[in-house]
C-alpha positions as CSV (number, residue, x, y, z in Angstrom):
1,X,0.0,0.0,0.0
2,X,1.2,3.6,-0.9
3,X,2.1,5.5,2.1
4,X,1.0,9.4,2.4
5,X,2.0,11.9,4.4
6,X,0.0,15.2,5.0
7,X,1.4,18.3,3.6
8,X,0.7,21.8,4.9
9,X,-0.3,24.9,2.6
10,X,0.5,28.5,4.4
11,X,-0.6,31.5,2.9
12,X,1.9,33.4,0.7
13,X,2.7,36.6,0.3
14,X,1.2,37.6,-2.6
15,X,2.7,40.5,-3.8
16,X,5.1,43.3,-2.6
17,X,5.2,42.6,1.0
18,X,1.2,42.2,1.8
19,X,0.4,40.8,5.6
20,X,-2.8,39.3,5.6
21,X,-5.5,38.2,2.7
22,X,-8.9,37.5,3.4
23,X,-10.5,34.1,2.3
24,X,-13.3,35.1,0.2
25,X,-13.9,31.2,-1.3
26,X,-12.9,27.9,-1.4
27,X,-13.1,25.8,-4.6
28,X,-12.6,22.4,-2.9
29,X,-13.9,20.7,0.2
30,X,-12.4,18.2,2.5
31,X,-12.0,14.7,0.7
32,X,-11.9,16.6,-2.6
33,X,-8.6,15.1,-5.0
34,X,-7.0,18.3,-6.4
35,X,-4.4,18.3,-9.0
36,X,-0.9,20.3,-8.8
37,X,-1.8,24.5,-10.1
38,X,-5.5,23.5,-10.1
39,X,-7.0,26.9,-8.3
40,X,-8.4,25.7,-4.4
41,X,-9.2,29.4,-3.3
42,X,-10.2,32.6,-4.2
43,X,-8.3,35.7,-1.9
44,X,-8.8,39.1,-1.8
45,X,-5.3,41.1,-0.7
46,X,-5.1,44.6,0.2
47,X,-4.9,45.3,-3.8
48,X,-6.7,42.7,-5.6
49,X,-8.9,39.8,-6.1
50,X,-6.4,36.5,-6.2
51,X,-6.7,32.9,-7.1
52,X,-4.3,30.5,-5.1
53,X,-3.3,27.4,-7.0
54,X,-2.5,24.3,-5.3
55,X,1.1,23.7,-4.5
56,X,0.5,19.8,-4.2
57,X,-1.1,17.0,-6.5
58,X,-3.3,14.9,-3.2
59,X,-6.3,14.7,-1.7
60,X,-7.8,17.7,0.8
61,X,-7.0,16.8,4.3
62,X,-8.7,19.8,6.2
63,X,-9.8,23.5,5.6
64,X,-8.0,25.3,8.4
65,X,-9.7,29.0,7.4
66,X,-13.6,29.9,6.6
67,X,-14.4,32.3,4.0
68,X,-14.5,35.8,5.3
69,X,-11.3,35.2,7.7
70,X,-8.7,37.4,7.5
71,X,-5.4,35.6,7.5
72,X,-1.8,36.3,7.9
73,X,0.7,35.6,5.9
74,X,2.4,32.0,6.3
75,X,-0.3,30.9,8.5
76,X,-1.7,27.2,7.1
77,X,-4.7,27.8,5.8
78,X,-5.1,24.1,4.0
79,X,-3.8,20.4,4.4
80,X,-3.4,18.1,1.8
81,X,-3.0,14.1,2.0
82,X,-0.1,13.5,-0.8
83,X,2.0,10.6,-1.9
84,X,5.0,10.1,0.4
85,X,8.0,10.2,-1.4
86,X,10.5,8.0,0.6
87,X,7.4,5.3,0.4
88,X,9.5,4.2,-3.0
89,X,12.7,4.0,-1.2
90,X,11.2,1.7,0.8
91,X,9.6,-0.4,-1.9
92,X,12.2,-3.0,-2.4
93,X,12.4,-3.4,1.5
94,X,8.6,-5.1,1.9
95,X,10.1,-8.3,0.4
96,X,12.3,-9.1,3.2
97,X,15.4,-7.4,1.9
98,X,16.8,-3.8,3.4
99,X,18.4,-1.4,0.7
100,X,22.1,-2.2,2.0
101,X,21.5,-6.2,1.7
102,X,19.9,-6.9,5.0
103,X,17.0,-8.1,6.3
104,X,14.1,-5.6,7.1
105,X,13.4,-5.0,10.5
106,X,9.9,-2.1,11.1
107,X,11.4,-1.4,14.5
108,X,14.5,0.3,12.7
109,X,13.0,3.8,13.1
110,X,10.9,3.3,16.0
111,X,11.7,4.5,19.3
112,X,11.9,1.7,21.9
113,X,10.4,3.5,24.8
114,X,7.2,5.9,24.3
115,X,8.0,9.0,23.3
116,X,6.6,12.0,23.6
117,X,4.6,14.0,20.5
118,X,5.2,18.0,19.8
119,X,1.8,19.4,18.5
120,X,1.1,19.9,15.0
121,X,-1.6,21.1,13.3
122,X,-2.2,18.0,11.2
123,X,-1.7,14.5,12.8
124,X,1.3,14.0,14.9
125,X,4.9,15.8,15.1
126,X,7.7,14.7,14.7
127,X,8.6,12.0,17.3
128,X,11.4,12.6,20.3
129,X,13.1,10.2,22.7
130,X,13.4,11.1,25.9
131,X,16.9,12.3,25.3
132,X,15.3,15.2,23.1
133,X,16.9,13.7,19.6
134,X,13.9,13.8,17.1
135,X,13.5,10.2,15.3
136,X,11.4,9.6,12.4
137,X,8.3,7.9,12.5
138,X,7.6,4.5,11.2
139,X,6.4,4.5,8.0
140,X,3.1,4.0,7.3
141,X,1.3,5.6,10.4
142,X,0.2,8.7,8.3
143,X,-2.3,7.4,6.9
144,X,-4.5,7.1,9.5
145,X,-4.4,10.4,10.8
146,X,-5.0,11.4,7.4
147,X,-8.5,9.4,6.9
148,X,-9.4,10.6,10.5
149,X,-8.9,14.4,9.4
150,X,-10.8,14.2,6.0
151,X,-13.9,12.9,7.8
152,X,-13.8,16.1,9.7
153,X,-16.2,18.6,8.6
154,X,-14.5,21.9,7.1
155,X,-15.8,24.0,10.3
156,X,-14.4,21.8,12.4
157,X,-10.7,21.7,10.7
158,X,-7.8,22.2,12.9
159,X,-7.1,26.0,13.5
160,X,-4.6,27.7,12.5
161,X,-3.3,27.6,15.9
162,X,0.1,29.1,17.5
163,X,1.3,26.4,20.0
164,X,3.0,28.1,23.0
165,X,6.8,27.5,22.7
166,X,9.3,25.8,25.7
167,X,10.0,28.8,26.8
168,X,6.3,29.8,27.2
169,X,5.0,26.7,28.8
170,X,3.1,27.7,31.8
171,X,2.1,31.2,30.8
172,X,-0.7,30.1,28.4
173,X,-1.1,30.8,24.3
174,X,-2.0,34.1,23.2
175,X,-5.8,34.5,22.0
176,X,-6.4,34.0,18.6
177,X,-7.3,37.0,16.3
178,X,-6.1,39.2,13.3
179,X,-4.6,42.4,13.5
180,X,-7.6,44.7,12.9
181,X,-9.4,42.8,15.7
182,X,-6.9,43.1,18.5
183,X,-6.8,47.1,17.7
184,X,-10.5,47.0,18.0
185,X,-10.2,45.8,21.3
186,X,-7.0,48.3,22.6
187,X,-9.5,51.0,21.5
188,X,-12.3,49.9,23.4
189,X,-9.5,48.7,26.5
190,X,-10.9,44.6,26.1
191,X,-8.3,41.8,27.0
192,X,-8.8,39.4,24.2
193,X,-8.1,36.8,27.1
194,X,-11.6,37.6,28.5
195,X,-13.0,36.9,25.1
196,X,-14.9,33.8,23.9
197,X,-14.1,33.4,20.0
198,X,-16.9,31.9,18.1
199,X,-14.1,31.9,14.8
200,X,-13.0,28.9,13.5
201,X,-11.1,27.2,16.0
202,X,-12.1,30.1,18.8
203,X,-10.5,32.6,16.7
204,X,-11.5,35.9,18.0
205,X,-14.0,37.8,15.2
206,X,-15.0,41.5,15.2
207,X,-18.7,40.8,16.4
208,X,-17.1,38.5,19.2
209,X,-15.3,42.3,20.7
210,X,-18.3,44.3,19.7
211,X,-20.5,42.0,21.9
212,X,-18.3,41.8,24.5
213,X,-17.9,45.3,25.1
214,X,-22.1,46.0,24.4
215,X,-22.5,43.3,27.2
216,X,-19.8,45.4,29.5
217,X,-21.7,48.4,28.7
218,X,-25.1,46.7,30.0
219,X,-23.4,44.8,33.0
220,X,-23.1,48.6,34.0
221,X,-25.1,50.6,33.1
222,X,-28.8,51.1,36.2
223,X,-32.0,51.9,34.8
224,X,-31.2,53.4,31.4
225,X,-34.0,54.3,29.0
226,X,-34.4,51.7,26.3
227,X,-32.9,52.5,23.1
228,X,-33.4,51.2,18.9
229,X,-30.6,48.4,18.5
230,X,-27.0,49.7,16.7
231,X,-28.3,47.6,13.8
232,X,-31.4,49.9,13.3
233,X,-29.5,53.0,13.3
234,X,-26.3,52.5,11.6
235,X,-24.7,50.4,9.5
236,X,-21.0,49.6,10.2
237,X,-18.4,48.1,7.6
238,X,-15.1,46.3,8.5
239,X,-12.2,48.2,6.8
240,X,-10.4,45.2,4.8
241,X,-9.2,44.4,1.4
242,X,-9.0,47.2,-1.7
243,X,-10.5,49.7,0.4
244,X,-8.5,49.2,3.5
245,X,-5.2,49.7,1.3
246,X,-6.2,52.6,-0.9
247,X,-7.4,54.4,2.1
248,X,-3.8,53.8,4.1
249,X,-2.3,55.0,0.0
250,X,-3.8,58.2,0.1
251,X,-3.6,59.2,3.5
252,X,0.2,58.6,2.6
253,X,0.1,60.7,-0.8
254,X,-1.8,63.5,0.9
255,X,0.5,63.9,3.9
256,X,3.8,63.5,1.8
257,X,3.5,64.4,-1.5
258,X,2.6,68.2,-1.4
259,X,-0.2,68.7,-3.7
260,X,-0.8,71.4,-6.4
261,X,-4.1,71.3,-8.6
262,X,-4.6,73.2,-11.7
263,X,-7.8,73.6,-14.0
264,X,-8.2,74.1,-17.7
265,X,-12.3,74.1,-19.2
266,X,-11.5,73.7,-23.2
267,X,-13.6,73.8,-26.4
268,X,-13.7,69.7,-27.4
269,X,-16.1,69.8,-29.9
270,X,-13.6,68.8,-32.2
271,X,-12.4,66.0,-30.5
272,X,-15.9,65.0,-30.0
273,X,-16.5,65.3,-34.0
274,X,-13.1,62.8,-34.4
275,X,-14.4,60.5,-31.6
276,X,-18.0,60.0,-33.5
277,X,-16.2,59.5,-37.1
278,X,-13.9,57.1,-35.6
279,X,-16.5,54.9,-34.2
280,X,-17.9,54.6,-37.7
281,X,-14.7,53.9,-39.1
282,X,-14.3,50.3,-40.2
283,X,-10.7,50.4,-38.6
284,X,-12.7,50.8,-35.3
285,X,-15.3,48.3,-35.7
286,X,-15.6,46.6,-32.6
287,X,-13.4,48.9,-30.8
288,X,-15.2,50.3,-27.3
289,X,-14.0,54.1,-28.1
290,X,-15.0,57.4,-25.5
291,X,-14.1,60.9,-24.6
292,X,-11.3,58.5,-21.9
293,X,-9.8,56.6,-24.8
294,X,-8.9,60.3,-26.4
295,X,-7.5,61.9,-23.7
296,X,-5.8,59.3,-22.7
297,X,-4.0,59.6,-26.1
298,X,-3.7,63.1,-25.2
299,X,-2.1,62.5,-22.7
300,X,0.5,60.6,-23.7
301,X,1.7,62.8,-26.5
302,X,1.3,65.9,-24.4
303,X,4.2,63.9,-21.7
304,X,6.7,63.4,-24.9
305,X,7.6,67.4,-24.1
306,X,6.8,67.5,-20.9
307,X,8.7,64.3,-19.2
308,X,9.0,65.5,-15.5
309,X,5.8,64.4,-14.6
310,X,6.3,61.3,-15.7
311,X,8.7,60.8,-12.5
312,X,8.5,60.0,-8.9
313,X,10.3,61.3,-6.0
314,X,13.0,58.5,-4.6
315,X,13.1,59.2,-0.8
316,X,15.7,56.5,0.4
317,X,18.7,58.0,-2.3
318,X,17.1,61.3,-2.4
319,X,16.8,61.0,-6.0
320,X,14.5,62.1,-9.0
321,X,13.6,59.2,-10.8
322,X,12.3,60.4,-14.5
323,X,10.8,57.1,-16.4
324,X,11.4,56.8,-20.2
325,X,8.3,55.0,-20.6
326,X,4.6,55.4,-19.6
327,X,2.2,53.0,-17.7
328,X,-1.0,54.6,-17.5
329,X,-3.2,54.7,-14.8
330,X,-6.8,54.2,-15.1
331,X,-8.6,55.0,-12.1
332,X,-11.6,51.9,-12.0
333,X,-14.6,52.4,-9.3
334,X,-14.9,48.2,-8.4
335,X,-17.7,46.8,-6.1
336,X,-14.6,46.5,-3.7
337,X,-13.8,50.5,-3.8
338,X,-11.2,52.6,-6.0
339,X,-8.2,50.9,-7.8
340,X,-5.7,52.2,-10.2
341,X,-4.8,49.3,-12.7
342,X,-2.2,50.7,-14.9
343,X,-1.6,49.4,-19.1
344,X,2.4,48.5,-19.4
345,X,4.1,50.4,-21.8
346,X,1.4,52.7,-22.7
347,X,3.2,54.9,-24.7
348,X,4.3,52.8,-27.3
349,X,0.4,52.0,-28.3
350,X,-1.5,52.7,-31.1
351,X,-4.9,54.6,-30.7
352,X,-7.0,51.0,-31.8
353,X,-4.2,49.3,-28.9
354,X,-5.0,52.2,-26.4
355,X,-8.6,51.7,-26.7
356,X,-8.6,47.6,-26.6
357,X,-6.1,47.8,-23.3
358,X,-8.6,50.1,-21.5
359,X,-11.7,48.2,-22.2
360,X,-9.6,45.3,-21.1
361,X,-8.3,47.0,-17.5
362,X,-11.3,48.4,-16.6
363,X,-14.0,45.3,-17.0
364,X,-11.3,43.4,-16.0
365,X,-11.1,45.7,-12.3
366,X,-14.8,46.0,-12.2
367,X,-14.6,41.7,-12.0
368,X,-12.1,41.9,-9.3
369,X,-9.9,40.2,-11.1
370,X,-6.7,42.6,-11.3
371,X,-3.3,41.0,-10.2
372,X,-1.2,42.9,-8.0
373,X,1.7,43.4,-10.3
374,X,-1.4,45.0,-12.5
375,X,-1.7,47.5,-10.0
376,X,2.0,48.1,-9.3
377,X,4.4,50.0,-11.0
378,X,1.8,53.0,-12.9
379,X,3.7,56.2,-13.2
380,X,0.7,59.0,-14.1
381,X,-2.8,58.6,-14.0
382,X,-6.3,59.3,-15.3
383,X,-9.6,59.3,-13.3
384,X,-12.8,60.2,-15.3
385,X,-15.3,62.0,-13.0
386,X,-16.8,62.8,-15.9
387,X,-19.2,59.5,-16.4
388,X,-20.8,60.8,-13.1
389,X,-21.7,64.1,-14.3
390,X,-19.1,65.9,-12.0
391,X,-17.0,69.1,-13.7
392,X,-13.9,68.9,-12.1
393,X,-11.7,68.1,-8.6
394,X,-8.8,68.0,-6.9
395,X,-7.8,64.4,-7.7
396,X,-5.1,62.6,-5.0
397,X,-1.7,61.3,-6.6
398,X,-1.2,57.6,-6.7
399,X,1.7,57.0,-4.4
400,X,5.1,57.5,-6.1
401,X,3.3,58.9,-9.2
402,X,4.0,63.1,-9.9
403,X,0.4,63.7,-11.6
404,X,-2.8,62.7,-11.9
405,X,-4.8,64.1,-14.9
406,X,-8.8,64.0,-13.9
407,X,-11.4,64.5,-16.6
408,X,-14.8,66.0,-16.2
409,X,-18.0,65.9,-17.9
410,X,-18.4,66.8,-21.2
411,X,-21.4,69.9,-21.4
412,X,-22.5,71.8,-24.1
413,X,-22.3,75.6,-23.0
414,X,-22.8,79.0,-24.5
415,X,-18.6,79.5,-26.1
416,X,-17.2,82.4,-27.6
417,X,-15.8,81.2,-31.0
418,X,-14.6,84.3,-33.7
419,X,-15.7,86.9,-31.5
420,X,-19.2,85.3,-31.7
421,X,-21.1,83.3,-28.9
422,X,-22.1,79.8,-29.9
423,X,-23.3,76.3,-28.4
424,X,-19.9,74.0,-28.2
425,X,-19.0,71.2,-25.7
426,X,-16.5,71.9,-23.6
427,X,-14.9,69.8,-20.8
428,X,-13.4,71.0,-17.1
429,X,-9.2,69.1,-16.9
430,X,-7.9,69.1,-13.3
431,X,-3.8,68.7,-12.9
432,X,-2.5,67.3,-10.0
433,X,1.1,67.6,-8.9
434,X,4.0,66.8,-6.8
435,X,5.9,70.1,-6.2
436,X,9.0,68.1,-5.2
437,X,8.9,67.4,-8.7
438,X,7.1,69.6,-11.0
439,X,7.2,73.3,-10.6
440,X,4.5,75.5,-11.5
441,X,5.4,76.3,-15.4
442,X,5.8,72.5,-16.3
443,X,2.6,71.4,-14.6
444,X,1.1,74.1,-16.9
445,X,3.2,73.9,-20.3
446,X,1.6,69.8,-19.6
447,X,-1.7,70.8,-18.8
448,X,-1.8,73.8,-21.8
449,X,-0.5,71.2,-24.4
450,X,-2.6,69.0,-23.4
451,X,-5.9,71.1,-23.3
452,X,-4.8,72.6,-27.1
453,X,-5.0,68.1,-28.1
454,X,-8.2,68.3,-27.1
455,X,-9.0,71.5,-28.2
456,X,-7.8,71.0,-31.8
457,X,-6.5,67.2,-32.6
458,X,-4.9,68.1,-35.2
459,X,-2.3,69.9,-33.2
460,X,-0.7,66.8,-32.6
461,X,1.2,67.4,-35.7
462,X,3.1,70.2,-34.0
463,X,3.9,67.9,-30.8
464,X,5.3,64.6,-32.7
């Protein structure tokens, strides 16, 4: 009989130094066979929407998380029943001969006297005489444990558990919870160790503080006036995931990047004019093409003579870093708040390119779908406030970006053209700047180049 041994899964970091992901599915259960890369969970990070692929070929042994757990980083989070590799070594031995010549003897690897067992998560540890030298176990005893875990209903999986260390024996483990929880509780002055978790495993949830501290609350408060339940007059939402880390970004940008905004309203009627040929343009056929896939163009020809803020300010060696190619930013409103997905190597794309990437980055954003190396690395951005019917703002950088060009609505308004008023659409561009990095004329050379695109598209002949 094959032996198996039981293989742990922790949670890896999934991109640039991320602590915790939150379980949002599983794709397997417990008994379920899985093959090596076949996807076992879906995870949302503090940037994105991931799928984890199995690092084993086995069979699920336990499910040591429940969706909507957050999780830390190289905590296990699955167990897996695989084939044991030195099972083959041993092969040749189950006949009566030893690899070396000899005769086969099972109590080789056992320990003579009972020994004592470390816990594990799964199973057993490792074995260790009594003189505190670990031995290996004798083959074959995996299995069981194995069988006995996979009957075990996913809620009832092992924990995730941190086993108190030598050195801590006798002061007790510390209560289980995530990060977010156990500052919950300093704010409302709880010891977690007075807390029952009702978590997977007792780990300590949100709603297992809140009650807590409601019951506190009750335990002393004499003859107060009844009052509508917290539920009936407020709604409250855990910070976590996409909105958790783009609140934490621009906090950051805000306080350290020192922000200028300028504003430019420009006749685009021409544009407009181009924009409606183009989409009945057989080269175009297909092709999702708006006022965003124009000035993004814009844009990016407007930067070819005005390259400083396409940069980003390099605290550690107290450098200017200027970048001799683009990757655009395009702000994306998701179910799961804002995100900045940027399209590599921007600036080398065609109009018909430009267009098919954005359509691309934006549905593929609003699916929650965006890797984290999708959202990494942009160096300006767009954000269109203009699909909601708002004229202009003071958009906040992407951390390490120098601008951030936001486009409004596109009106038609009484326009003084020859001397003469007439009805033209126009549209409000905001400018936002690092003035570590860009100074007052280039932000507006940018913004006046880019206004006269816009304005007049064939003036890209004059820029290129």
């Amino acid at each position: 009989m094959t032996a198996t041994m039981i293989k742990e899964f922790r949670l890896p970091d999934l991109g640039e130094g991320l602590t915790e992901s939150e379980i949002l599915s599983w794709k397997v259960a417990v008994g379920d066979t899985v093959a090596l890369n076949q996807v076992i969970a879906e995870v949302e990070t503090a940037k994105a929407v991931v799928e984890l692929p199995s690092p084993f070929a086995g069979v699920v042994a336990a499910l040591h998380e429940q969706p909507g757990t957050v999780v830390e980083v190289g905590k296990p989070i699955v167990s897996f029943e695989v084939e044991d590799a030195r099972s083959s070594e041993s092969a040749g031995s189950s006949n009566g001969a030893a690899p070396n010549g000899g005769a086969a003897s099972q109590t080789d690897e056992a320990p003579a006297t009972p020994a004592k067992r470390e816990p594990n998560l799964v199973g057993y540890g490792a074995v260790v005489e009594h003189s505190g030298r670990p031995v290996r176990r004798a083959r074959g005893t995996v299995r069981t444990d194995a069988v006995a875990l996979a009957a075990v209903p996913p809620a009832a999986a092992p924990p995730a558990v941190e086993h108190e260390t030598a050195a801590d024996s006798g002061t007790g483990e510390r209560p289980r919870s995530t990060p977010p929880v156990r500052k919950l509780a300093r704010d409302l002055g709880i010891d977690l160790a007075n807390v029952s978790g009702t978590g997977p495993g007792g780990l300590i949830t949100r709603e297992d503080v809140q009650s807590f501290s409601g019951a506190r609350h009750d335990d002393t408060a004499t003859d107060a006036a009844p009052s509508a339940s917290e539920g009936e007059r407020e709604t409250r939402t855990p910070i976590k995931g996409v909105r958790k880390f783009t609140a934490a970004a621009m906090v950051q940008s805000a306080f350290t990047a020192p922000h200028v905004t300028e504003f430019l309203t420009v006749d685009v009627t021409a544009t407009m004019d181009l924009l409606a040929r183009l989409k009945g343009s057989k080269a175009f056929e297909g092709v999702k093409l708006t006022p965003l896939t124009i000035a993004a163009k814009a844009v990016l020809i407007a930067l070819r003579n005005n390259p400083t803020l396409n940069s980003r300010w390099d605290e550690e060696r107290q450098e200017i870093v200027q970048f001799n190619y683009v990757n655009l930013g395009i702000a994306a409103a998701t179910p799961r708040g804002l995100t900045v997905p940027n399209i590599k190597d921007a600036h080398g794309l065609s109009l018909h390119g430009l267009a098919t990437e954005i359509s691309e980055l934006t549905a593929t954003a609003r699916a929650g779908k965006t890797t984290p190396a999708g959202l990494s690395g942009g160096t300006i951005s767009i954000t269109n406030i203009g699909v909601f019917g708002i004229d202009a703002g003071t958009p906040i950088l992407n951390p390490g970006e120098a601008a951030i060009v936001a486009l409004g609505a596109v009106r038609k308004a009484p326009w003084v053209v020859d001397d003469e008023l007439a009805v033209r659409q126009v549209m409000s561009l905001s400018l936002s700047f690092d003035h570590r990095l860009v100074d007052g004329e280039q932000g507006s050379r940018f913004l006046s180049d880019l206004g006269a695109i816009l304005t007049d598209p064939a003036m890209v002949m004059t820029m290129v």
